[in-house]
C-alpha positions in Angstrom: -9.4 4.7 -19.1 -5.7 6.1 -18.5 -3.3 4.5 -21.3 -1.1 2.6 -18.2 -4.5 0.9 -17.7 -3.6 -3.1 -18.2 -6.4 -3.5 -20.7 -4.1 -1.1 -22.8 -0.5 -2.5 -22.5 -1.0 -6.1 -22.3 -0.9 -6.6 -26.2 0.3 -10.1 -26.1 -1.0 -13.2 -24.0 1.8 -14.3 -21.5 1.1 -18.2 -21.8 1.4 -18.5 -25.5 2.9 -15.1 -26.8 -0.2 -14.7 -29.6 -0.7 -10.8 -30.5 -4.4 -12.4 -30.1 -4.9 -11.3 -26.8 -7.9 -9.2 -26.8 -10.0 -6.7 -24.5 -12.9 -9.3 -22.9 -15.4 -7.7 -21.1 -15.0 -4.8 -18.3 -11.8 -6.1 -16.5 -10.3 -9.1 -18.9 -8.0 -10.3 -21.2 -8.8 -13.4 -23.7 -6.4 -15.4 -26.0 -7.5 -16.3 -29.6 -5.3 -19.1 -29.6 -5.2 -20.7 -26.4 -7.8 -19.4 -24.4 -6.1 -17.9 -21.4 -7.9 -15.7 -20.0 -6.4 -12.8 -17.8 -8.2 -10.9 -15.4 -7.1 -7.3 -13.9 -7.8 -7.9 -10.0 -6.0 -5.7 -7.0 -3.3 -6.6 -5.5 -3.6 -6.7 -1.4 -1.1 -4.2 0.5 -1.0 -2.6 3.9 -0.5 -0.1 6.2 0.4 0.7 9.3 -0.7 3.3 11.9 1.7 3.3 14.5 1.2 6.4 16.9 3.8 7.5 19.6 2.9 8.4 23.6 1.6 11.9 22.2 -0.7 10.7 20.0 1.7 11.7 16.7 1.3 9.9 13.7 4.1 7.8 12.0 4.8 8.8 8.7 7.8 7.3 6.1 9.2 9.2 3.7 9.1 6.7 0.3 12.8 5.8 -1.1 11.5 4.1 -4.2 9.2 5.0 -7.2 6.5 5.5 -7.4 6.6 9.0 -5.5 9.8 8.8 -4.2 10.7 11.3 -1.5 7.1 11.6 -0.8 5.5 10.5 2.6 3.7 7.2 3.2 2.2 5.0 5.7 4.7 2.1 6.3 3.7 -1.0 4.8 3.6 -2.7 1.6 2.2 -5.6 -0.5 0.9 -8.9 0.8 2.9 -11.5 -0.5 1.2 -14.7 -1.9 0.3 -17.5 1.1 1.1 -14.4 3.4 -1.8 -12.9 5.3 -2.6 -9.5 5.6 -1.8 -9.5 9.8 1.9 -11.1 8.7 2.1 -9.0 6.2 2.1 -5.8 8.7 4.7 -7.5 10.8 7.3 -8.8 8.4 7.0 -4.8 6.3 7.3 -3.2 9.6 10.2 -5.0 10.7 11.8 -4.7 7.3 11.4 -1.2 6.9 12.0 0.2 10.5 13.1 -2.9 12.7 10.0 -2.5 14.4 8.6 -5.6 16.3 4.5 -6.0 16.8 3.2 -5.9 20.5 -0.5 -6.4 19.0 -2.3 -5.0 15.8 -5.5 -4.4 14.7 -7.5 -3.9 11.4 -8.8 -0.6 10.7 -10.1 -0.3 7.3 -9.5 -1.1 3.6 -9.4 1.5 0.7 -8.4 0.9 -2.9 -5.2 2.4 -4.8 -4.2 3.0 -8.3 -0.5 4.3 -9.2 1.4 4.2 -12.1 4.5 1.7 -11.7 7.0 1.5 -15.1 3.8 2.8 -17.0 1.2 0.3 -15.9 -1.7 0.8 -13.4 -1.3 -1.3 -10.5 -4.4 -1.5 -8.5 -4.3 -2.4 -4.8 -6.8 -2.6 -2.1 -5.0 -1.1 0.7 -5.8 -2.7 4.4 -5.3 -0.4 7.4 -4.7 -1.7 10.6 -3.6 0.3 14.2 -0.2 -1.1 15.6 1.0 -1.4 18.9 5.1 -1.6 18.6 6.8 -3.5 21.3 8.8 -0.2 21.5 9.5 2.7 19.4 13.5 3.0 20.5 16.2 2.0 18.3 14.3 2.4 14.9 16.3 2.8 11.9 15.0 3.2 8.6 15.7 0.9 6.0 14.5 -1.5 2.9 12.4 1.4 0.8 12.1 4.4 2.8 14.3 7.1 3.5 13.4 8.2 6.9 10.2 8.7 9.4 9.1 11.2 11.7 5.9 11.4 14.2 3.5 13.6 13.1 0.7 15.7 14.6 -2.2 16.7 11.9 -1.4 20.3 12.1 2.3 19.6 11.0 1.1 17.2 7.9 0.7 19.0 4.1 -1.8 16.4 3.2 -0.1 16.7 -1.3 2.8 15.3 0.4 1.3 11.7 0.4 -0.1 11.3 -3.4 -1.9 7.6 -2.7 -5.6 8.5 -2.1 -5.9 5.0 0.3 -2.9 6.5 2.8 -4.5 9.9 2.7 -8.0 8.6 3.4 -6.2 6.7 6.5 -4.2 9.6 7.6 -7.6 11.5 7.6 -9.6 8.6 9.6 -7.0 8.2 12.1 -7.1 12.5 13.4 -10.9 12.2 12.8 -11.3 8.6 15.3 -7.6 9.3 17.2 -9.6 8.5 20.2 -11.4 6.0 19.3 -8.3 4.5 17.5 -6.7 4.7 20.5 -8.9 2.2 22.4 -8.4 -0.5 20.1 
């Protein structure tokens, strides 16, 4: 277990303040004094795979920690009462200005990084994207730039989250299948 595991920092229990918040089971938290009891669950995030006319990937370059300056899927987390489909549109148009002709789920995948020295686990949830267009994109919010990749052109240690390389990787291995969707 790495030491920015939550099991490890959490030392005190965030409805009381007790140092009595102890280790409880595999995955939990317990209070001494009050009873709450905290349990380390994912997060939901997503990611888009938006392809141009040449069958090129889209791939961000990150402007924010973790791994900043390092490539990415666009996306993000799933905010609460927001579903995952939502979720694709409102990060897309955030980050680029892109707007959603129709979408499709792909597959999930789960994540661990290390944000202000804490694990934050996500399950990740792919899903193909068909942009209205792909003119007048500009990139904003948290990443730096994009660019349309072929899988020859992409150094795979560029993109440090295991979920967006696993994606990467399925969409060149089911392009065509992908594509049908």
């Amino acid at each position: 277990m790495q030491k920015t595991n939550p099991l490890k920092v959490l030392k005190y229990c965030p409805k009381c303040s007790s140092p009595e918040f102890k280790k409880w089971g595999e995955r939990s938290l317990k209070c001494g004094c009050c009873g709450f009891h905290f349990f380390i669950n994912s997060a939901a995030a997503v990611a888009a795979l938006v392809s141009d006319e040449k069958g090129k990937l889209m791939l961000v370059t990150r402007g924010v920690e973790p791994n900043y300056g390092k490539l990415d899927l666009p996306g993000g987390f799933v905010d609460p009462g927001e579903t995952a489909e939502n979720a694709v549109q409102r990060e897309l148009f955030e980050e680029l200005g892109l707007k959603i002709k129709s979408l499709s789920y792909i597959a999930s995948a789960p994540n661990e990084y290390i944000f202000s020295e804490y694990s934050v686990f996500t399950t990740d949830l792919a899903f193909k994207v068909i942009p209205k267009t792909l003119s007048g994109l500009k990139p904003m919010d948290d990443i730096l730039d994009y660019k349309f990749y072929s899988e020859e052109e992409i150094n795979y240690d560029d993109i440090p989250a295991p979920s967006i390389k696993q994606f990467v990787k399925y969409f060149f291995k089911n392009e065509q299948l992908i594509a049908e969707i």
